[in-house]
TORKOLKE-217585 format. One record per residue (C-alpha): residue in one letter; x, y, z; residue number from 1. Coordinates in nm, 3 decimals, decimal comma, padded with zeros to 5 digits. Example, Ala and Ser with C-alpha at 12.3 -4.5 7.8 and 13.67 -1.06 7.14 Angstrom:
2
pt type A&east 01,230&north -00,450&up 00,780&seq 1
pt type S&east 01,367&north -00,106&up 00,714&seq 2
END
This chain:
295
pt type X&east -03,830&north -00,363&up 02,874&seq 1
pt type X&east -03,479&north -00,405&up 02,821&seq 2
pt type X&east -03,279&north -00,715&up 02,737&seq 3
pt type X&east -03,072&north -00,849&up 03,040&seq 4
pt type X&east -02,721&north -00,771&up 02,938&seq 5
pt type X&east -02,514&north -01,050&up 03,165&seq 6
pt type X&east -02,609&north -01,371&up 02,861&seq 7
pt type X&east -02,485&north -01,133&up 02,610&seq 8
pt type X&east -02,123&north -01,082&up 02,859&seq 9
pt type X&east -02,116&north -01,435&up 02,865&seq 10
pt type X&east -02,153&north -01,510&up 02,488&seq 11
pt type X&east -01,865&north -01,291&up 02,433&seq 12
pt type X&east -01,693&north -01,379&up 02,680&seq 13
pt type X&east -01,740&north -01,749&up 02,571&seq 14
pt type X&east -01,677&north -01,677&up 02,217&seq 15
pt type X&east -01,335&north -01,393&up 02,258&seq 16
pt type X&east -01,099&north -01,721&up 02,337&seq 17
pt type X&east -01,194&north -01,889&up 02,096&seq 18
pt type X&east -01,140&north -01,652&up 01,808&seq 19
pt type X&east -00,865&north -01,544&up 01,930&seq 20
pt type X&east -00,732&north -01,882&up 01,963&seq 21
pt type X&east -00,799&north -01,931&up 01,553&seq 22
pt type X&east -00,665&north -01,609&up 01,497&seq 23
pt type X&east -00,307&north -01,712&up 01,662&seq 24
pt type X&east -00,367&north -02,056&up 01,405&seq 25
pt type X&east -00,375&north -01,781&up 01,083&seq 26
pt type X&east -00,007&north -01,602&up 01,269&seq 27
pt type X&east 00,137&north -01,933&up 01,289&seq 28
pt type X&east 00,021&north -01,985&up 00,936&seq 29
pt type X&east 00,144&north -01,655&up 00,805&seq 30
pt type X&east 00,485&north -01,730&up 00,990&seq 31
pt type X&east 00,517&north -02,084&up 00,866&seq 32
pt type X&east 00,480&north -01,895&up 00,484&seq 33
pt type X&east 00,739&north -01,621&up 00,555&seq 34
pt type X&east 00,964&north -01,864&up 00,619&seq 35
pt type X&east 00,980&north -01,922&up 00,212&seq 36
pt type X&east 01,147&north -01,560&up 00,201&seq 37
pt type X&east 01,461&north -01,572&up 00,329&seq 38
pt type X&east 01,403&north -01,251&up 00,441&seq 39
pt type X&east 01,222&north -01,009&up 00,673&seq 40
pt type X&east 00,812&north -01,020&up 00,616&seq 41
pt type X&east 00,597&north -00,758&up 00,790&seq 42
pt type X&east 00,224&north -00,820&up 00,841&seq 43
pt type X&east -00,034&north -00,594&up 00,900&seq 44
pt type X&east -00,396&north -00,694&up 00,861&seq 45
pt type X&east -00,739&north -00,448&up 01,053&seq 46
pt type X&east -01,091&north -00,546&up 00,964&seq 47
pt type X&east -01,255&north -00,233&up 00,867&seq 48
pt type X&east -01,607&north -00,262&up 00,949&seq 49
pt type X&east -01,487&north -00,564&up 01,261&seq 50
pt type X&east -01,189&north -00,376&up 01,360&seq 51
pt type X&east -01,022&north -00,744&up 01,433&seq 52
pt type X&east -00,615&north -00,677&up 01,429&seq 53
pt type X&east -00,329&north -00,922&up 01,322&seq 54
pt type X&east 00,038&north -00,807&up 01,308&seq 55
pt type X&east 00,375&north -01,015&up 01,230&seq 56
pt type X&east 00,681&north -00,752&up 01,199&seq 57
pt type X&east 00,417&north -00,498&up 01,218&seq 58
pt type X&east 00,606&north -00,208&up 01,415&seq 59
pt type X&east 00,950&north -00,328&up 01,200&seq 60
pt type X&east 01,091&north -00,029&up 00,987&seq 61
pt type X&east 01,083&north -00,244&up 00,643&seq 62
pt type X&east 01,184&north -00,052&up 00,275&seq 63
pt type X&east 00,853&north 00,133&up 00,122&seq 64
pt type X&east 00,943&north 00,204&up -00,213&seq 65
pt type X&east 00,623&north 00,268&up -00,443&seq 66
pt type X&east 00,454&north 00,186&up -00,198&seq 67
pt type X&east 00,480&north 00,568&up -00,086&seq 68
pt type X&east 00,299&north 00,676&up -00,414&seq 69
pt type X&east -00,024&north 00,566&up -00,184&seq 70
pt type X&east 00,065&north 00,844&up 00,052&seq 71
pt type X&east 00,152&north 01,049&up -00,190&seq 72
pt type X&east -00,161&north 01,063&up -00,403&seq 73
pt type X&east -00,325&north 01,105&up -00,042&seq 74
pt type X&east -00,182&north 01,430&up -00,015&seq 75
pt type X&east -00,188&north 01,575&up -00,365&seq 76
pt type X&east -00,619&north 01,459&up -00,326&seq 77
pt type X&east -00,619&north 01,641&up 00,000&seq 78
pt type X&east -00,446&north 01,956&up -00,150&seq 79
pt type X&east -00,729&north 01,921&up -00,492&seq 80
pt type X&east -01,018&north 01,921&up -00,166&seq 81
pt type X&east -00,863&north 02,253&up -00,038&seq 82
pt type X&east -00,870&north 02,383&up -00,400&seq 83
pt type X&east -00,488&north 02,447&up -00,458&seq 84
pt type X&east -00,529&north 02,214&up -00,774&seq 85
pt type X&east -00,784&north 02,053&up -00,993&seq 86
pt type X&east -00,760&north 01,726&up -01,142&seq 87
pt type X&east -00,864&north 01,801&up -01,479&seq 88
pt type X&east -00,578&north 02,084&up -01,452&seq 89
pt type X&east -00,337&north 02,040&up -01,740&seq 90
pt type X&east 00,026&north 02,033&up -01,640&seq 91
pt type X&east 00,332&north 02,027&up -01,851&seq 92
pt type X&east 00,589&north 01,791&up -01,861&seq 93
pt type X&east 00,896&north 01,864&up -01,996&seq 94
pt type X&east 01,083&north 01,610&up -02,226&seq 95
pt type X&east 01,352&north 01,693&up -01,924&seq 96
pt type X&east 01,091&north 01,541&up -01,647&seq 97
pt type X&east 01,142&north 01,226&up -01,864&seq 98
pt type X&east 01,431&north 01,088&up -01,741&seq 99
pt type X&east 01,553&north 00,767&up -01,832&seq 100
pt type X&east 01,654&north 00,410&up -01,722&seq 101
pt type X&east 01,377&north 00,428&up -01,442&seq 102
pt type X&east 00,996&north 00,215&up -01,498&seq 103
pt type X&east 00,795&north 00,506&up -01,673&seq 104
pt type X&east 00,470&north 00,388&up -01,939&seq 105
pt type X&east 00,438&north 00,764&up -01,920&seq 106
pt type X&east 00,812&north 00,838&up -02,119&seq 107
pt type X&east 00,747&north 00,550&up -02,332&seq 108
pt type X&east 00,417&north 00,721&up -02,437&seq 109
pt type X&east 00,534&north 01,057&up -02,442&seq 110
pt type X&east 00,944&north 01,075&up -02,495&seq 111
pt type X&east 00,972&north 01,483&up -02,547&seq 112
pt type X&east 00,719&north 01,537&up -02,264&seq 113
pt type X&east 00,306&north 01,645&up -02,276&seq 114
pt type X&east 00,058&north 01,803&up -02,131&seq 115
pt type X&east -00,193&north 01,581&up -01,934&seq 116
pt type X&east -00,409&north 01,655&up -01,626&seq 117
pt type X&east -00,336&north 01,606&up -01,312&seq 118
pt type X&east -00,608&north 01,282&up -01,219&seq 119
pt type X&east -00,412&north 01,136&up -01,526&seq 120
pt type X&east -00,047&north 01,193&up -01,396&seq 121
pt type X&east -00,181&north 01,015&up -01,050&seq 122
pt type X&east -00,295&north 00,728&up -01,243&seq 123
pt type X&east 00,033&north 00,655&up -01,463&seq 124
pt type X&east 00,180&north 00,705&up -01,101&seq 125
pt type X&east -00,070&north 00,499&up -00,879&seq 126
pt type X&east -00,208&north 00,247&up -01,125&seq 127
pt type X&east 00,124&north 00,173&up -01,361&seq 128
pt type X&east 00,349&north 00,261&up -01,041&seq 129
pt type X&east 00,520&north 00,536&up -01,295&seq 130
pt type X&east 00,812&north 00,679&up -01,170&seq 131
pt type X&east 00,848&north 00,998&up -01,359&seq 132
pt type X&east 00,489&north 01,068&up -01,243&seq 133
pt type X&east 00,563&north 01,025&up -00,902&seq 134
pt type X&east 00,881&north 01,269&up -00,940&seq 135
pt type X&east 00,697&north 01,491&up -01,161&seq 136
pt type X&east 00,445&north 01,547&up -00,884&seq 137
pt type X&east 00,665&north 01,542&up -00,591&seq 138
pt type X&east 00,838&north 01,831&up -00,777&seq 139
pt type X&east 00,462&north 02,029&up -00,763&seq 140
pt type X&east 00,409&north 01,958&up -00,422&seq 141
pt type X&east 00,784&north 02,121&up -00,307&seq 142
pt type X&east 00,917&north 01,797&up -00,243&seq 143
pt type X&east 00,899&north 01,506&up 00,049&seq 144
pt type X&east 00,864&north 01,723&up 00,319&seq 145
pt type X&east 00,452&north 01,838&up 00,213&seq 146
pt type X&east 00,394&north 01,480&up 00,211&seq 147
pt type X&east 00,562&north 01,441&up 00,529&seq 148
pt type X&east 00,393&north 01,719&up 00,700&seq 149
pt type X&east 00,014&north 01,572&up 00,574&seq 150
pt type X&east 00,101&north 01,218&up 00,725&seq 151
pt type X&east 00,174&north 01,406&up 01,064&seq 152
pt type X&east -00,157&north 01,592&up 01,039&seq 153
pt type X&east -00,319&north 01,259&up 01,065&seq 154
pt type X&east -00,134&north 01,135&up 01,343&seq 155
pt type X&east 00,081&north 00,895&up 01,110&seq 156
pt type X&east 00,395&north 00,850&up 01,276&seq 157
pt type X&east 00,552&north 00,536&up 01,099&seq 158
pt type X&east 00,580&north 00,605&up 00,753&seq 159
pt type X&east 00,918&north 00,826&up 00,668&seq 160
pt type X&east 00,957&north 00,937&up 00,312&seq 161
pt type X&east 01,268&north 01,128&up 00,265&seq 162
pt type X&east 01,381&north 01,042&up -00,071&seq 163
pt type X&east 01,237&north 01,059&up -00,455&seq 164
pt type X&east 01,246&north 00,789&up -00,719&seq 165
pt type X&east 01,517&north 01,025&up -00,882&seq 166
pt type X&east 01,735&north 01,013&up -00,513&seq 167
pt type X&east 01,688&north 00,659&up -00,461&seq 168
pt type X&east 01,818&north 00,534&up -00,815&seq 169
pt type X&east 02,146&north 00,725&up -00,731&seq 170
pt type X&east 02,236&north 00,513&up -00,442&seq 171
pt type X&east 02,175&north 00,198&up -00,346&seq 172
pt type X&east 02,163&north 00,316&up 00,042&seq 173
pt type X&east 01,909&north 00,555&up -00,024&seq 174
pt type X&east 01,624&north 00,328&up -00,071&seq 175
pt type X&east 01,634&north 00,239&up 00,274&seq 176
pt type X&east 01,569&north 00,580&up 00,421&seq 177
pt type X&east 01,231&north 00,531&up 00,296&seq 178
pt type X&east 01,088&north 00,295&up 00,536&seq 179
pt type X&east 00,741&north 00,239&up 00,701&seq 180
pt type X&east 00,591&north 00,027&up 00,939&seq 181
pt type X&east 00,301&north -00,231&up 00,837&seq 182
pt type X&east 00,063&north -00,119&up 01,101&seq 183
pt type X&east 00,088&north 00,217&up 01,006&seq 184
pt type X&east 00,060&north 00,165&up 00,662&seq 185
pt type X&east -00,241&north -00,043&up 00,713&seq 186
pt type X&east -00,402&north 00,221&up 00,937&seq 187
pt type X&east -00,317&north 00,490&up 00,688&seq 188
pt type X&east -00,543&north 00,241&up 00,449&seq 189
pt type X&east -00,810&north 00,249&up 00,724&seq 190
pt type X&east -00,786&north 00,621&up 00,762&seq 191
pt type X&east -00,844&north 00,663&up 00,396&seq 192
pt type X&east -01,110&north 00,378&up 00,328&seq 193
pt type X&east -01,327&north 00,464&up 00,642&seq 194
pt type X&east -01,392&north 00,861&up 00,429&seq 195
pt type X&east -01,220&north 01,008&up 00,738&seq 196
pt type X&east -00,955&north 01,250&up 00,522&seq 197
pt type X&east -01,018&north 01,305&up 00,181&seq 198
pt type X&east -01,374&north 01,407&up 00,036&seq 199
pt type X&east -01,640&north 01,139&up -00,110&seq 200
pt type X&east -01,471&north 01,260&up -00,494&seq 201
pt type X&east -01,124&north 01,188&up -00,360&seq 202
pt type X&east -01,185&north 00,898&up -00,218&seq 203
pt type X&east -01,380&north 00,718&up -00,501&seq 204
pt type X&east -01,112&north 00,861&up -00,743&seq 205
pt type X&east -00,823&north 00,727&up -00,517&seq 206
pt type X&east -01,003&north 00,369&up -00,440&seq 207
pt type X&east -01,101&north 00,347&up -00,880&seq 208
pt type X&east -00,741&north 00,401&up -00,988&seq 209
pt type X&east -00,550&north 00,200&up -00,677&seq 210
pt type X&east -00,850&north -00,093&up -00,776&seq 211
pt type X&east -00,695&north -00,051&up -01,161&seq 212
pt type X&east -00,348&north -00,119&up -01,033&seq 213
pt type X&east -00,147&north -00,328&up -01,328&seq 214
pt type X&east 00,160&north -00,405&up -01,110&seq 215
pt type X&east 00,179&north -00,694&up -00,846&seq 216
pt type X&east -00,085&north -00,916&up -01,031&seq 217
pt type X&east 00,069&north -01,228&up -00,859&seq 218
pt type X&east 00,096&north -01,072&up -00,525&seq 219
pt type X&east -00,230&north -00,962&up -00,292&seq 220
pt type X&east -00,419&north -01,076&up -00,587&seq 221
pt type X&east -00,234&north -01,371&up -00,683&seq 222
pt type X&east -00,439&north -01,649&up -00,533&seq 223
pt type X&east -00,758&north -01,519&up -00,471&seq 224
pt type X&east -01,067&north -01,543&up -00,692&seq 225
pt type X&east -01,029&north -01,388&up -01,033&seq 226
pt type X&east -01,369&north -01,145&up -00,961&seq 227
pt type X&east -01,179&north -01,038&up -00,626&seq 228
pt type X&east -01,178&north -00,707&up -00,585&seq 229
pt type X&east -00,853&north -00,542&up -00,450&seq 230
pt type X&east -00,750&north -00,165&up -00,446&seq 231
pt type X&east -00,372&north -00,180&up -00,390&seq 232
pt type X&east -00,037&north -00,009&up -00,466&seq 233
pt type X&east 00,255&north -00,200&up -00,504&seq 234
pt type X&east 00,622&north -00,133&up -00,424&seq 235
pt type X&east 00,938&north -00,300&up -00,602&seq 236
pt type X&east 01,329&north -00,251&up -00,549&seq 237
pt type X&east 01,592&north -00,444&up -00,748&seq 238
pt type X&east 01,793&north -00,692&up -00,664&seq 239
pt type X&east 02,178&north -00,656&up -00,596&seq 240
pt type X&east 02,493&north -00,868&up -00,736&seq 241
pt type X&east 02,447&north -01,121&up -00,361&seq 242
pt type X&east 02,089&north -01,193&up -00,520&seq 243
pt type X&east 01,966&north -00,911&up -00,191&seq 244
pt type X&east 01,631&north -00,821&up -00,269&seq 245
pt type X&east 01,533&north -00,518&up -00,035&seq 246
pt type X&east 01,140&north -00,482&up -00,116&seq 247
pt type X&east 00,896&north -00,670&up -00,256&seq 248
pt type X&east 00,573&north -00,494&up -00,107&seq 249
pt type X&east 00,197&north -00,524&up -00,165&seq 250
pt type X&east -00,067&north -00,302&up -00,013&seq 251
pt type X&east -00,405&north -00,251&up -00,032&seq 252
pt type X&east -00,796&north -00,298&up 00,028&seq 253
pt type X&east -00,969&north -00,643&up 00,005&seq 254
pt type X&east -01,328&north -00,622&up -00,051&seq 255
pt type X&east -01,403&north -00,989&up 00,117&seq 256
pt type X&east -01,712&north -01,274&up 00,010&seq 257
pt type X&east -01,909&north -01,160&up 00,305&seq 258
pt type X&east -01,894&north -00,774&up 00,226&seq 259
pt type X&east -01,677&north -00,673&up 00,440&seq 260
pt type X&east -01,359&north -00,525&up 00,435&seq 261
pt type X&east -00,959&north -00,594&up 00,507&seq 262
pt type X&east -00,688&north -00,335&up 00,520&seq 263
pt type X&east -00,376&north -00,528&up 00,457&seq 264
pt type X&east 00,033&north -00,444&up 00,395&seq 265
pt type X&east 00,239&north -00,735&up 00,282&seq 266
pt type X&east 00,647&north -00,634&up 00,314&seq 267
pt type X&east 00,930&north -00,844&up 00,199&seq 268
pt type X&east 01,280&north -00,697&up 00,311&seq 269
pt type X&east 01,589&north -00,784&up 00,254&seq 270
pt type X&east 01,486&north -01,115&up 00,076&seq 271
pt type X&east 01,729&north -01,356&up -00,110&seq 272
pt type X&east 01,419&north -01,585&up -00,245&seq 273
pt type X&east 01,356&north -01,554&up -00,626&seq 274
pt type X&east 01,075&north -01,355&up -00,768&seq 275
pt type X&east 00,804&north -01,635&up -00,794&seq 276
pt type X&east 00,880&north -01,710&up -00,444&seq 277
pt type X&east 00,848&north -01,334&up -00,290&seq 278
pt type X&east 00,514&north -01,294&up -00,476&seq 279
pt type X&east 00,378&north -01,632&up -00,369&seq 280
pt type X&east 00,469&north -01,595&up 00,020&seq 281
pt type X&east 00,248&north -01,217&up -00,044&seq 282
pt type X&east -00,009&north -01,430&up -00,232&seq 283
pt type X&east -00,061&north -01,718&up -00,005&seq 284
pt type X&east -00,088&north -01,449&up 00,319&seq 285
pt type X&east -00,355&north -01,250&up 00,150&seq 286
pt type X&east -00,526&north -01,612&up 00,066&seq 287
pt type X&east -00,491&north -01,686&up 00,380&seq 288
pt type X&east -00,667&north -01,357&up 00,536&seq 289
pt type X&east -00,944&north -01,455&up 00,239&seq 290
pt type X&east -01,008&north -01,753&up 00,437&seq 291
pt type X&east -01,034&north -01,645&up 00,787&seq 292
pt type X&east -01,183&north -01,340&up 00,772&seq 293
pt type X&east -01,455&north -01,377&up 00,442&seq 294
pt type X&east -01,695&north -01,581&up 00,578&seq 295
END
């Protein structure tokens, strides 16, 4: 015999307002912390498994920077699943792919260039944010436009990634044509997390080395619990001579107490708050999802 469904209506019916009621507490709570930034702060935050949404800024065009090595490693992974490449393939780097005055562990290691494979070149770009890595393998991949045309293929429509590390450290204007919006971002995380894109392989290699992320430690991770796990991929501009700051940016998975699972994008544009203080507003919002949605 089947279970009457109307007490079940009315449970949820009963029980919608009031979440959604606590949910519009954590927004005010979230805006009450961006405040602290001087700046522009774009929120996006999906429950995998609940599917629960929150957004702040999340449909505002905010600066990506490394933050596009994510989508970037998303395509090269889809492009190993085909079979164009391998990722214990070795590839060459010149001592010319080296350039200097840019963040690269991978120079300092290897000055005149190496050979490495290619699940190694993601990691110096994903996990150490590496920007000679990310160039390197932009360069493979025929430039923005491949990456471009995979995010399309998936329906994403909000991220635009038009420049290289290379482009944007000639210009100061350039970093801004790379721009995304939070809720796209954070669906692109869903996309990938759910195993709807890549194969099983990809995705446990992409989720491993974005979980060994050394970047940011202050940020998503900053104030939760030291055992937290978080897969994430940071993105960092510089800061101009009127103390502008145009990205301070923190993406990523958060595997909660309860099991489940938060997609989340933390953006900080255009901010004229110190370091310490960019990283802490990111830290206390992810703290803040922690609380609401992990138990």
């Amino acid at each position: 015999m089947k279970k009457p469904l109307l007490p079940i209506l009315l449970l949820v019916i009963f029980l919608f307002p009031q979440f959604s009621k606590a949910q519009d507490s954590l927004k005010n709570q979230i805006i009450q912390i961006a405040k602290q930034s001087k700046g522009i702060v774009g929120v996006s935050i999906l429950g995998i498994e609940t599917r629960d949404t929150l957004n702040y800024n999340g449909n505002s065009r905010l600066v990506m920077h490394s933050v596009m090595k994510f989508p970037i490693a998303m395509t090269v992974l889809n492009l190993v699943d085909k079979g164009k490449y391998k990722l214990d393939q070795k590839m060459k780097v010149g001592k010319g792919d080296m350039h200097p005055n840019t963040w690269s562990p991978l120079r300092d290691k290897y000055p005149d260039g190496t050979e490495i494979t290619l699940g190694e070149l993601l990691n110096y770009m994903v996990s150490q944010s590496d920007n000679n890595a990310c160039d390197f393998i932009l360069k493979k991949l025929g430039g923005t436009q491949t990456v471009m045309d995979y995010l399309q293929s998936l329906g994403i429509k909000g991220i635009n990634i038009v420049a290289s590390e290379g482009d944007m450290a000639k210009a100061w204007e350039v970093q801004y044509t790379n721009w995304c919006k939070p809720a796209e971002v954070a669906h692109l995380l869903d996309l990938f997390y759910s195993d709807k894109v890549l194969s099983k392989s990809s995705n446990d290699f992409l989720l491993k080395i974005m979980t060994e992320t050394t970047t940011g430690p202050k940020r998503l991770k900053g104030l939760l619990p030291a055992d937290a796990v978080v897969a994430h991929k940071t993105g960092t501009s510089g800061t101009n001579d009127e103390g502008l700051t145009p990205a301070t940016n923190d993406v990523g998975i958060i595997t909660l107490p309860n099991g489940k699972h938060l997609a989340i994008a933390v953006f900080v544009c255009n901010s004229k708050a110190d370091d310490a203080t960019r990283e802490l507003v990111i830290a206390q919002i992810s703290k803040a999802a922690w609380d609401f949605y992990g138990h």
